[in-house]
N, C-alpha and C positions, 0 to 999 in steps of 0.2 A: 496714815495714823494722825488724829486729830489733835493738836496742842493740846497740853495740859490750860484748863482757865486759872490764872493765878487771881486771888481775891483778898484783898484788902478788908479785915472786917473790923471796924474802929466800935466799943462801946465799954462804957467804966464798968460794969457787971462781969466779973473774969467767966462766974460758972455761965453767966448766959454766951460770952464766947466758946465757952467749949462746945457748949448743948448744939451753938447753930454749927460749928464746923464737923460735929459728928454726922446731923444731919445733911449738908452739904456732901459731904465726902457719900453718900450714903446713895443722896438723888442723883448727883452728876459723875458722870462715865471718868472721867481725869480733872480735879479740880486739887489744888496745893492752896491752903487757906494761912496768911499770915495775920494775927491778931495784936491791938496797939489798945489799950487801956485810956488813950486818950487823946486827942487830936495835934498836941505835940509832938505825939511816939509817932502818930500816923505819916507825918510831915516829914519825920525824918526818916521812916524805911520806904516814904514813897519810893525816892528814886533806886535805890538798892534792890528792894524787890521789884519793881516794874511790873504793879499788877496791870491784870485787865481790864478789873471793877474794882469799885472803892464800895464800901454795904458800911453804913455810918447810922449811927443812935442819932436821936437829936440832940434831947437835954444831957449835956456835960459838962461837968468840972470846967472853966476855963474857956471851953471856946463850944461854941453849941455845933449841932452839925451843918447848919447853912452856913455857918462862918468858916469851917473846914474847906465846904463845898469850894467858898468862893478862893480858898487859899490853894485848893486842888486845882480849880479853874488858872487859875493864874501860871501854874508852873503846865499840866495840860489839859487843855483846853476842851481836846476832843474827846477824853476818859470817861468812860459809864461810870455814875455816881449814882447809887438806890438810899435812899432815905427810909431806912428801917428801925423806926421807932416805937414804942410806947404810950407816947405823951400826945397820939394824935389828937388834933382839931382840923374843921374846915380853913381858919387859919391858916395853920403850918402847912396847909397841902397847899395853899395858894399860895403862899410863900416859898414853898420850896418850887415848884412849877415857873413862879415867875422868876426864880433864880436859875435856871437851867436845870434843875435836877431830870436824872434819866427816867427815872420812876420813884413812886413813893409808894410805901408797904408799912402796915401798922402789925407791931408785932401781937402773936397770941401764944395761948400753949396750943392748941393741936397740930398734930402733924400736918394737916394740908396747909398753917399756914408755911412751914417751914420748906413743903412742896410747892408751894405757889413763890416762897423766894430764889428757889432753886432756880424756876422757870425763867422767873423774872431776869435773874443774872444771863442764866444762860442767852435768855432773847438778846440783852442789852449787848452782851460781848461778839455774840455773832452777827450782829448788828454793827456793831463798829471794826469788823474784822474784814466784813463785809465793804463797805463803806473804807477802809482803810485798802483794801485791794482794789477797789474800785480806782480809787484817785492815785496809788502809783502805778497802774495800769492808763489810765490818761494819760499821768508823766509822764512816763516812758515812752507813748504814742507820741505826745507831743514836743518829746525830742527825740524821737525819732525821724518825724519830719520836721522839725528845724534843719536837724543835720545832711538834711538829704541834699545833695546837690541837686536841686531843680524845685517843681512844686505837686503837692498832688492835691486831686480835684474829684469835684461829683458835679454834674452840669445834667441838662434833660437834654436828649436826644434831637433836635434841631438842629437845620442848618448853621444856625447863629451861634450853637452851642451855651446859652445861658446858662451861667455859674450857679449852684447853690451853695457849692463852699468850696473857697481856693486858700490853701496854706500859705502860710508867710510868704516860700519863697518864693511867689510871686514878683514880690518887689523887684528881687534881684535876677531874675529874668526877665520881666518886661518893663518893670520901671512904674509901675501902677500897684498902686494898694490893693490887698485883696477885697474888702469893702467895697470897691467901686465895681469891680465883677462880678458880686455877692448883688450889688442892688441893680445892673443891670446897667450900669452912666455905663462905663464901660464894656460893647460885646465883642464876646474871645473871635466868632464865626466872622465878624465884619473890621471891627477896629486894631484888632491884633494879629488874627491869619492872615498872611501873604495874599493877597487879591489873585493871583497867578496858581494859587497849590490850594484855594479852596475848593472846588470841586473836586479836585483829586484827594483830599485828604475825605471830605464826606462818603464820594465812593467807595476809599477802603475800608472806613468804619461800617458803613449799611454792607456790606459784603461780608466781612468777619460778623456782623450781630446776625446776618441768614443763616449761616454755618451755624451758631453758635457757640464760637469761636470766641477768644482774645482780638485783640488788633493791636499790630504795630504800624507806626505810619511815621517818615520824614516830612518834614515841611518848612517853610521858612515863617517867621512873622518878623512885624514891626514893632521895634520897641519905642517905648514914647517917645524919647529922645531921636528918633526916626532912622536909627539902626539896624538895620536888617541883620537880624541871627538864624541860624539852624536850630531846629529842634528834633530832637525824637519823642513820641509820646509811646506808650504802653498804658492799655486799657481793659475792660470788659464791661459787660450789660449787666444790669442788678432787675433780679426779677421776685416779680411779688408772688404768693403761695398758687396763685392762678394762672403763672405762667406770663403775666403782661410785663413788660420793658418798661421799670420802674425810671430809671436812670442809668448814667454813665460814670464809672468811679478810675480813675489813674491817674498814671504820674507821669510828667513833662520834665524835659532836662533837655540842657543847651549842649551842641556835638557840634555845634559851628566848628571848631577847630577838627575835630574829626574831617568832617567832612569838606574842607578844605585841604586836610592831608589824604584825603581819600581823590579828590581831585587834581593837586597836584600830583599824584602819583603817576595819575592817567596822563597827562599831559608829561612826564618824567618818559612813561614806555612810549610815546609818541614821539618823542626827541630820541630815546634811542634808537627807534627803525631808523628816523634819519642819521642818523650817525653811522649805523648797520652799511649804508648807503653812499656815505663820504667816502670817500678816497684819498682828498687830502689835505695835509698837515692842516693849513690853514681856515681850510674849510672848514675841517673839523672843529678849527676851537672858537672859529668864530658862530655855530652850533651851538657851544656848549655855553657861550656868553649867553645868545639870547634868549636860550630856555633856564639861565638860572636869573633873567632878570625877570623874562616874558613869561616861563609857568611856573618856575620856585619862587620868585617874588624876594629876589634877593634886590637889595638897593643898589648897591655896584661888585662888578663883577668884572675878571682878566683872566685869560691864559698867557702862559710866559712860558716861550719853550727856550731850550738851554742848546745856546750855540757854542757849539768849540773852538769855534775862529777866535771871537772874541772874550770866552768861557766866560758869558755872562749870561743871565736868562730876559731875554727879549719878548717885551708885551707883543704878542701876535693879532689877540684878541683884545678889545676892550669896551667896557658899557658907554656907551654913545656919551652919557653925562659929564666922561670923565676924556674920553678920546682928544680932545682939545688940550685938555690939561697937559696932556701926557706927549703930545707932540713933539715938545723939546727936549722930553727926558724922556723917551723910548727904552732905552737899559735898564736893567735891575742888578747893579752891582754885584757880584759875588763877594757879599759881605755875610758879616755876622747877622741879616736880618732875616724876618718869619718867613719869608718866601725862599729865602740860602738854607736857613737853618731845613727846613721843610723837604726842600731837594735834596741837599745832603745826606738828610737821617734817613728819609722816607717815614718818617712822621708826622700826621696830622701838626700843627699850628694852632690851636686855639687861644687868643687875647677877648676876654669879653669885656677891658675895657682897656685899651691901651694907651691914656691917659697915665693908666697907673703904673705902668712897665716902662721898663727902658730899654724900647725896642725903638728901631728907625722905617719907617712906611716912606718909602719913595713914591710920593704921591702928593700931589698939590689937594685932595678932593680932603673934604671935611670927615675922618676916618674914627670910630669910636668901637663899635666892635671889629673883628679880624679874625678868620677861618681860613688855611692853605694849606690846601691837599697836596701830596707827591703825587706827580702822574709816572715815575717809577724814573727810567734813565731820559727822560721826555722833556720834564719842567713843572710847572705847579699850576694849578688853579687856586685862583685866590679871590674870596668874597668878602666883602664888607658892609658896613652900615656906619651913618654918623651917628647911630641912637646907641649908647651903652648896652651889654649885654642883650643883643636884641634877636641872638640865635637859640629857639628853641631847643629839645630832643630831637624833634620830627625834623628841624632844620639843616642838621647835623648826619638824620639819616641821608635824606634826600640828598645830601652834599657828597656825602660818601658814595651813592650809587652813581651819578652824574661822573664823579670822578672815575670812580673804576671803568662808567663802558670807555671815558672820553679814553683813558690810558690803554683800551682794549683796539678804539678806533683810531687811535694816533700809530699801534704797534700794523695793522691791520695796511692802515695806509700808506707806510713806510714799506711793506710787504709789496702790495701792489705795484708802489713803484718802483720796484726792484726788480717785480714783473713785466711791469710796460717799459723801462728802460732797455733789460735784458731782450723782449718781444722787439723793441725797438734795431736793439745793433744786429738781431736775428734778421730784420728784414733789410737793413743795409748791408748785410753779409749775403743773403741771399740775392739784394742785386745786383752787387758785386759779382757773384758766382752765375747769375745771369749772365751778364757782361761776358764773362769770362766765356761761360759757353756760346755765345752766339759769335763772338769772335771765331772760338774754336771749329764750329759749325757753319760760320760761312768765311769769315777771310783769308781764313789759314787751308781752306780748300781749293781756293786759287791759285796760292804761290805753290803747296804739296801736287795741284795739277800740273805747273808748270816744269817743278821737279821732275816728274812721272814723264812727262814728255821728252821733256831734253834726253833723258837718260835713253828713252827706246830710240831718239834719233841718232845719241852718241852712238850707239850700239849696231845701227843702222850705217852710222856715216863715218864713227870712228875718230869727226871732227872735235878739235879739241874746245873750240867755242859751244858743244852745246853741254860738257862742264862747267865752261866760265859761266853761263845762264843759269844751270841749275844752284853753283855755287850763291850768285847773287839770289835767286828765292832761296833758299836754307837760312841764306844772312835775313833777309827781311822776315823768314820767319820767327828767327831766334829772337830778332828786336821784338816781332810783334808779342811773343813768348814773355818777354822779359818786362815788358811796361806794364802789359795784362796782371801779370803775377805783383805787379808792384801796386796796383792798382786793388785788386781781389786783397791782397792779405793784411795793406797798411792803412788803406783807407782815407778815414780823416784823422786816424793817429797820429799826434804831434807830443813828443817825448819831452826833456827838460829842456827850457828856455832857459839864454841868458845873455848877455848884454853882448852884442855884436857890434862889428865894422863893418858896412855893407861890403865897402871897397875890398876887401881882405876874402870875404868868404868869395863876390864878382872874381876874383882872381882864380882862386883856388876851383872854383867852376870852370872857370873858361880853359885851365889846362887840362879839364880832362874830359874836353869835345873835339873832333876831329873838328879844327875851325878852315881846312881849305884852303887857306891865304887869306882868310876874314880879319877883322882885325874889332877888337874891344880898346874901351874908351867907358872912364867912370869920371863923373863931375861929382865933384866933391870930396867930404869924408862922413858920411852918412851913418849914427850912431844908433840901432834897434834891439829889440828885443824878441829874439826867436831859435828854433833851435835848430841848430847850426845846418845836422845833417841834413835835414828837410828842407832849410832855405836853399842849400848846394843844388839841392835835387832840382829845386821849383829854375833856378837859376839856367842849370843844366839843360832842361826842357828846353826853354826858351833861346839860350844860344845854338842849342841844336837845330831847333826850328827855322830858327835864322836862318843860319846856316845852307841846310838845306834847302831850303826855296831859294834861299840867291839874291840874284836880281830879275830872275824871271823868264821872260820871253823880250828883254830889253835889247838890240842889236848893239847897243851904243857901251852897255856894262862890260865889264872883263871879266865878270862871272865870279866875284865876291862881291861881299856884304860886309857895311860898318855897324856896331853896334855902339852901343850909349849907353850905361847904367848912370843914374844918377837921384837926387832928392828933387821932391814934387814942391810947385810954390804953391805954398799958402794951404798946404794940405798936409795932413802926416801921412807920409809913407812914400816909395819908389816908384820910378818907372826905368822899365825896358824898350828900349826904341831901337828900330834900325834903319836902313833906307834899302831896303830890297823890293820884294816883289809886295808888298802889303794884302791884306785879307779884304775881298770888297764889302762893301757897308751891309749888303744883303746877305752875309755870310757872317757877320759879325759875333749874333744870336746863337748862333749853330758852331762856332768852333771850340768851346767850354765841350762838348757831347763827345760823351765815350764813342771813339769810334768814327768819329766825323774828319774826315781830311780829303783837303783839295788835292791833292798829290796821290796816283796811284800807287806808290812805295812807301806810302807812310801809311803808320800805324791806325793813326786819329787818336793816338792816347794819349802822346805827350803832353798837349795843353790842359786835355781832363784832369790829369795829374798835377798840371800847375796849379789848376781850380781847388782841387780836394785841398792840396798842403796850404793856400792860401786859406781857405774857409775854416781848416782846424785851426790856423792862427786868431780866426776871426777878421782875416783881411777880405774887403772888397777889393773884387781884381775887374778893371773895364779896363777893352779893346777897342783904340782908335787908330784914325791912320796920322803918320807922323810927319816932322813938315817934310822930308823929302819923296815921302809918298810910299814910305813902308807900311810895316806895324808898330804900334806902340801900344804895351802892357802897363796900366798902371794902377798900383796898389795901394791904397785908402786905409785907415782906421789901425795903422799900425803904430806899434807902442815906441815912442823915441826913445832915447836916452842923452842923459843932458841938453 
């Protein structure tokens, strides 16, 4: 439905106003006619009625109607003003013309003229309606591309892409006025696309205009300032009534940061296979450092995992820039600060400028933003920058996903090693249980034959020595039985330590070896740390070994052995000496070995056993000969006291 035309009709003649708004109302389809007696009256229902046209006499009382006109002009400028008088001259029409008048109409009595003012009105108003739709139809256009973030363009279809019209936002993409790529100083296809994504940007354009198709195309250019940005364009081909490719019309906008988070991301699942792939702890976080310096492009960056010894959280990890720093202060107090509070709560930490908080950074490094994730019961990742609020959205996500796998592969690898530890004592149990059966499998089948024998000769002979014989194999095998099983079930198991007297526990060993007539001797009063039973046992071994070997194949011995316990100079730890039959140098290697003994009635296990309980202490045990030409055991890297 078409507006009603409102009209302004100004003349001092009351009945000639009525006469024209009868006929007005009469030629036009919706017209509302207000009428003013004089160009004062006119002036003052201009703005009230807000006509469309002003239809004005000439000669009047007080103000004629060029001098209306110009008083019209003044308040609006662009209003259809008809000069419909009476009083015409060549004069007054060049007059009112060179005053801007819309048209000028000389009044008559007949009807056509009254039909030719109708006309006239109606032209003039849809003419300025016209004309009034036209230019806020531009406005609107052109802020609509003001507002755009990016710029849109019309250029002809060339490599070089030459501008015909590029919008403002030009500038603030490339840094060049659009003027300059309108006149060609400036071309889009050489001086502003990337030398690298020009060809590839023309291929996808002539490929899309085949189809005839749109085109979308990424690429980079150079801004004046020699910036390198991302852009994305969106386009199409503008064709003339005959089908030719008139031009090229779209719009450009910067994704650089897109596309930067679109690339760290890739490099983000990159870091996590590796991680997929770590094992362990520290591996892991030193991982996680350099993929948030190396592909998140964080400035500095720490893992801090949380030790219970010391319940503090310890930098594991840290950005090379700062690893110097941080040398002398390795801990992170369990204080009140972002990295405590963070672990505690398992709440992110966010400071975007910690200038302005009273918060404490244990950190020598120049620290202004602060980001620190919980890695759950683990310890924290913690990221920084010395620029103020200089973490993004995107930087925040990416932080979060880094954190969750690190906390995924920190649980993972803790797993693992729970795995390889356990797989671990599974295969020293199972050599153990080796041991144990080839003992069972071959040594204990000699003494059990020699058993088997004596018994069919007692039986035979009724003699009572060949009980005595079997009795002694039954004992060596019950020894063999008992050191094997000491060996299989205890291991390198070493139970609670605590501050010893060598001399004290040397004693307590020595009464319960059969020592023969042998006779013990301790130098000193020798103060360590171990536990107790197991040092008896290692002891035990060894005076029985003595022992038993003697003095040898010596004619000149009386068939005991002295021994010696005493402290080593100038080294921490004991030795065991005696002057018996000693172990020769080429045998020296091989008496540690399950199973290994120069003597047909021994075991070979008792020294194996001194080895194990020595190595769960962490002691180094070597075998020399001693000055009187025995053995001597001595043991290394043990913990004094006082």
């Amino acid at each position: 439905m078409t507006d009603p035309i409102r009209v302004l009709h100004v003349d001092d003649e009351p009945a000639f106003l009525a006469l024209t708004s009868e006929f007005l109302a009469r030629e036009l389809d919706a017209v509302e006619v207000e009428t003013a007696t004089s160009a004062t009256e006119a002036l003052d229902r201009l703005d009230a009625f807000d006509p469309d046209c002003v239809v004005s006499d000439y000669q009047m009382p007080e103000m004629d109607g060029l001098e209306l006109l110009e008083a019209v002009r003044e308040r609006r400028p662009e209003l259809p003003f008809v000069l419909f008088t009476g009083h015409g001259s060549e004069q007054i029409a060049s007059d009112a013309i060179s005053a801007g008048v819309t048209d000028y109409l000389q009044k008559g009595s007949a009807n056509e003229q009254f039909q030719l003012l109708a006309n006239r009105i109606r032209n003039a108003v849809e003419a300025h309606r016209t004309q009034a739709a036209f230019e806020e139809s531009e406005r609107m256009f052109s802020t609509l591309i003001s507002n755009l973030p990016g710029m849109v363009y019309r250029c002809r279809n060339a490599p070089q892409w030459p501008m015909e019209f590029v919008s403002q936002g030009c500038l603030d993409l490339t840094g060049y006025q659009p003027a300059v790529l309108e006149r060609g100083e400036v071309v889009w296809g050489e001086d502003v696309l990337h030398p690298e994504d020009q060809e590839m940007a023309w291929g996808t354009v002539q490929s899309a205009l085949e189809d005839e198709e749109s085109f979308e195309v990424t690429y980079r250019i150079r801004r004046r300032d020699g910036a390198v940005r991302w852009m994305w364009e969106q386009g199409r081909g503008v064709y003339g009534d005959g089908g030719e490719l008139l031009a090229l019309e779209g719009f450009i906008t910067d994704v650089t940061e897109r596309v930067r988070y679109e690339h760290r991301l890739d490099a983000l699942n990159e870091v996590l296979g590796r991680l997929l792939e770590t094992a362990d702890r520290h591996e892991c976080a030193w991982v996680a450092v350099e993929a948030a310096c190396d592909s998140l492009e964080f400035p500095i960056a720490s893992v801090r995992l949380y030790d219970a010894d010391t319940d503090e959280l310890e930098p594991v990890a840290v950005t090379d820039a700062t690893a110097t720093e941080l040398a002398e202060r390795l801990a992170f107090p369990g204080e009140n600060g972002p990295a405590w509070d963070a672990y505690t709560t398992g709440e992110v930490q966010w400071y975007p400028d910690i200038a302005t908080e009273s918060v404490t950074v244990e950190s020598h490094a120049d620290i202004r933003s602060l980001l620190v994730l919980p890695l759950g019961e683990y310890g924290t990742l913690v990221l920084a920058s010395p620029t103020p609020d200089d973490f993004a959205e995107t930087d925040h996500n990416l932080a979060r996903i880094l954190a969750a796998n690190l906390q995924s592969a920190l649980d993972r690898a803790d797993r693992e090693l729970a795995v390889r530890e356990r797989e671990r004592e599974l295969r020293e149990q199972n050599a153990r249980l080796e041991e144990f059966t080839n003992i069972v499998s071959h040594d204990l089948r000699n003494p059990l034959a020699v058993v088997r024998g004596q018994l069919e000769l007692a039986r035979e002979t009724g003699s009572d020595e060949h009980f005595d014989r079997a009795e002694a194999s039954l004992t060596r095998i019950e020894n063999l039985v008992s050191d094997m099983l000491t060996l299989a079930k205890q291991g390198m198991v070493v139970g609670e330590t605590e501050a010893l007297y060598l001399e004290v526990v040397a004693r307590r060993a020595w009464g319960a070896v059969e020592t023969d007539g042998a006779d013990l001797a301790v130098d000193g009063d020798l103060g360590l740390v171990a536990d107790r039973g197991r040092l008896q046992q290692l002891l035990e071994n060894l005076f029985a070994n003595a022992v038993e070997h003697g003095s040898g194949d010596d004619p000149s011995s009386d068939g005991t052995v002295s021994i010696t316990v005493g402290e080593l100079d100038g080294a921490s730890g004991f030795y065991v000496t005696d002057d018996g039959h000693g172990i020769p140098a080429a045998e020296r290697d091989s008496v540690f070995e399950p199973g290994f003994s120069t003597d047909d009635q021994g075991t070979g296990f008792g020294l194996a056993i001194v080895q194990q309980i020595a190595s769960a202490h962490g002691w180094s045990v070597d075998v020399t000969a001693s000055d009187a030409g025995g053995a001597r055991f001595e043991f290394t890297d043990v913990e004094l006291t006082g």
